[in-house]
Every structure is written in structure tokens, then in C-alpha cells.
C-alpha positions as CSV (number, residue, x, y, z in Angstrom):
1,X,106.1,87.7,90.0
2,X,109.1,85.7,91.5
3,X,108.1,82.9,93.5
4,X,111.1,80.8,95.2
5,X,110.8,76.9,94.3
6,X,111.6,76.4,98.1
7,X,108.7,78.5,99.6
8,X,106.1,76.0,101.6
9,X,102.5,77.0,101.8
10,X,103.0,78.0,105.6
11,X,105.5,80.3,104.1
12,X,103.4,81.7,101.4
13,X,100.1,82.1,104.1
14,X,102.7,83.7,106.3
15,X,103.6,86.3,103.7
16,X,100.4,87.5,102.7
17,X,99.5,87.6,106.2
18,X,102.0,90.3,106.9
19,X,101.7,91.6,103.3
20,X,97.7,92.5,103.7
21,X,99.0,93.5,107.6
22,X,101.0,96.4,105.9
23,X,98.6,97.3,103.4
24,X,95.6,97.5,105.8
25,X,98.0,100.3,107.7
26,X,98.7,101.7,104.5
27,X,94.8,102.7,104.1
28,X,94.1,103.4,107.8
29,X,97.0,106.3,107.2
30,X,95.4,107.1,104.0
31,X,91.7,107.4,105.2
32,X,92.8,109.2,107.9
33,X,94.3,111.9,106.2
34,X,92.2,112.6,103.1
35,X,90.2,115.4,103.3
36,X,87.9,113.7,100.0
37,X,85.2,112.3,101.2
38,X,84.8,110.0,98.0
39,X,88.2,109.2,98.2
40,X,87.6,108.2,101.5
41,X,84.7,106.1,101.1
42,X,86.3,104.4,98.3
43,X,89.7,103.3,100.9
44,X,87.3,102.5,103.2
45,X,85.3,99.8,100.8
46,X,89.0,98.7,100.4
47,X,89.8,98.8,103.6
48,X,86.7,96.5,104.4
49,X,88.1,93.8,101.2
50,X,91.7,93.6,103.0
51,X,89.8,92.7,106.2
52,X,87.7,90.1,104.2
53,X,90.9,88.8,102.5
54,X,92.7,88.8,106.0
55,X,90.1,86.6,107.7
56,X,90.2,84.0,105.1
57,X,93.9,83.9,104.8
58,X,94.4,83.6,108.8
59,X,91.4,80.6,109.3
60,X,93.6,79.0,106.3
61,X,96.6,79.1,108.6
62,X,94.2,78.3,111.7
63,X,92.9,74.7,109.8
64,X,96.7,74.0,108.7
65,X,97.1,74.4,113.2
66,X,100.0,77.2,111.9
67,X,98.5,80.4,113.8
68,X,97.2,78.4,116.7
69,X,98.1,81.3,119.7
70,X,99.8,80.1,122.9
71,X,98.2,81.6,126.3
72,X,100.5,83.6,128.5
73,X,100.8,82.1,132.4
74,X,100.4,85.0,134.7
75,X,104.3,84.8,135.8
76,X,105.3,85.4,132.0
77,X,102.4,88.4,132.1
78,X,103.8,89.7,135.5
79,X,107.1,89.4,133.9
80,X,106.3,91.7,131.0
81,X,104.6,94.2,133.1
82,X,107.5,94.3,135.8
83,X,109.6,94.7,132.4
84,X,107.3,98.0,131.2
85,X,107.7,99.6,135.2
């Protein structure tokens, strides 16, 4: 694996944040087409690991005050809904 001597930690927590993102779609596709219901159980299990692994990544981020999540005013929320019309 090829890991760039510049990368910071933020960087690193922000790619596996959007790395376990895309595979937590890949199995909610997956589960949702198999017809196997082993082979669903079993993505599911997985699919239940990714969330475990996705929590702990993102309160990593949250103690380091990296994924802290800014409020909307309501003229920015009126703004985007006016924008959807």
C-alpha cells in the first residue's frame, strides 16, 4: 500500500471516512439484490462491522474538533429551499 509522506492524520481519517462511505453503499446494493439468503446475512454482518468501523473513525475526527458540523441559519435554509422551487 502507497502511503504519501505528506498525508496528515486529518487527511488519512478523512480518507477512510469516505472509503468505508463507499463500501457501506457497496453492500447496501449488494444485500439488496441477492436473492441468497446466506449471502445476505453474511453482507449484512459486514454491513454492521463498516458501521462499527465508521463510528470509531468519525468520534476520532470529532475529538481531533475535525468533523465538528456547522448549523445552518434559517436564511441560508430558506435559501436552499427557494433554490430547490
Amino acid at each position: 500500500m502507497y502511503i504519501d509522506k505528506h498525508l496528515t492524520e486529518k487527511d488519512l481519517l478523512t480518507d477512510l471516512i469516505y472509503s468505508e462511505r463507499q463500501i457501506s453503499n457497496s453492500y447496501n446494493s449488494t444485500i439488496m439484490e441477492s436473492s441468497c439468503l446466506e449471502l445476505r446475512q453474511i453482507l449484512l454482518k459486514c454491513q454492521s462491522n463498516i458501521e462499527q468501523i465508521q463510528s470509531t473513525v468519525l468520534e476520532a475526527a470529532e475529538i481531533r474538533g475535525w468533523n465538528s458540523v456547522k448549523l445552518a441559519s434559517e436564511k441560508e435554509i430558506e435559501s436552499i429551499v427557494n433554490k430547490c422551487k
